[in-house]
C-alpha positions as CSV (number, residue, x, y, z in Angstrom):
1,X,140.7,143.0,141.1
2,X,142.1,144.3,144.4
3,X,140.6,142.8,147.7
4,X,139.3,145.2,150.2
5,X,139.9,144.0,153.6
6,X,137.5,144.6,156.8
7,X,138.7,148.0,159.2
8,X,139.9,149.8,155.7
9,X,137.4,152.3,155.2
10,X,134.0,152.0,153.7
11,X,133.2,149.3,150.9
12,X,130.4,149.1,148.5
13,X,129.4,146.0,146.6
14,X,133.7,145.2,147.2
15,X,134.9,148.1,146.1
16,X,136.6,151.2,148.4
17,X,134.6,154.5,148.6
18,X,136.5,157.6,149.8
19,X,134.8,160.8,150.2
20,X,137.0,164.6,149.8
21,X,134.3,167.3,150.5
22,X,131.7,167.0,147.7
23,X,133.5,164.4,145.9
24,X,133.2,160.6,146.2
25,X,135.6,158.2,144.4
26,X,134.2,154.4,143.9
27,X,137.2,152.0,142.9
28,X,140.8,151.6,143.3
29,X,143.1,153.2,141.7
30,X,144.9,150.2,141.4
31,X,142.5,149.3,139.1
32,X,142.2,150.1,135.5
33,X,138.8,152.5,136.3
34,X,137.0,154.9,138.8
35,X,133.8,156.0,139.3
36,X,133.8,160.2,140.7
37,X,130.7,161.3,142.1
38,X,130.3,165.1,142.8
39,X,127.8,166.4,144.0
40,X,126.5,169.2,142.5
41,X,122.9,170.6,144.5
42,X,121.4,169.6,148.0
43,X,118.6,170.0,149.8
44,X,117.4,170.2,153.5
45,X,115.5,167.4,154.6
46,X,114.5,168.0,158.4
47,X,118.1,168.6,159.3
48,X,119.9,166.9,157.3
49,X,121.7,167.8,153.5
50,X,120.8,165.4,151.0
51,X,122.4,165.5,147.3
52,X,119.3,166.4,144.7
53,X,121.8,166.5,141.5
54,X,125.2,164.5,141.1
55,X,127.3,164.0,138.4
56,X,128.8,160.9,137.7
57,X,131.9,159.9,136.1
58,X,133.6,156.6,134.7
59,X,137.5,157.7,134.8
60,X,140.4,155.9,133.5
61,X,143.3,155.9,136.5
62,X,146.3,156.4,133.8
63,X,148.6,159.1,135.6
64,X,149.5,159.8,132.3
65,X,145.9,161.3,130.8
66,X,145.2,165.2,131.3
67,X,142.0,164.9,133.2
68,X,139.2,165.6,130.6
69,X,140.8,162.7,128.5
70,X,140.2,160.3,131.7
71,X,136.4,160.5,130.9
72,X,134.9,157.3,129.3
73,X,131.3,158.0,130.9
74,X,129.5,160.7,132.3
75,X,125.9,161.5,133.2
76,X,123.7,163.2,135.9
77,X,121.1,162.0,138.9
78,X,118.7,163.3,140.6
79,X,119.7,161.4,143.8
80,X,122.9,159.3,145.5
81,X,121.4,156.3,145.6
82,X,120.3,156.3,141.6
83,X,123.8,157.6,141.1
84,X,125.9,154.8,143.1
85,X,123.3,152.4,141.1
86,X,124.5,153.8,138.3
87,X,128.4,154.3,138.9
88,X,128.5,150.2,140.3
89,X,127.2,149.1,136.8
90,X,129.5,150.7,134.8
91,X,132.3,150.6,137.0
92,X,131.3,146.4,137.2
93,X,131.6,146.4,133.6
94,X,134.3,148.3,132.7
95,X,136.5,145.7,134.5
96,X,134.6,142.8,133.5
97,X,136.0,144.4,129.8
98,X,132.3,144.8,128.3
């Protein structure tokens, strides 16, 4: 497993998330798997966007896969939090090889 150091970008239960627009990847892609969270709906809360529907993904990294064949898992949430909850456990598992 790669080690995240401190100053290099957020880090969630020790593993990097970046964020492109509506996408969010958890993991390295050093690693053998990803977790891609889009999100698909929001809503206002006072002032503020909040995701009401993701989709989450466990991806393989392999350069070499066409990018529906990269798909091991995939599900939707009704919120971030239950989908990061989600995407940690299988991404935790996948490279504990369960």
């Amino acid at each position: 497993m790669a080690d995240v150091k401190k100053g290099e970008g957020l880090v969630y239960k020790n593993h990097p998330l970046r964020r492109v627009d509506n996408l969010i990847y958890y993991g390295s892609m050093a690693d053998e798997y990803i977790v891609m969270l889009q999100i698909l709906e929001t809503k206002k809360e006072k002032d503020m966007d909040v995701a009401s529907r993701v989709s989450v993904q466990l991806q393989l990294t392999a350069p070499d896969l066409k990018s529906r064949d990269r798909v091991v898992k995939k599900t939707e949430k009704d919120s971030l939090y239950a989908a990061m909850d989600v995407g940690s456990i299988w991404l935790e598992r996948a490279l504990a090889g369960k």
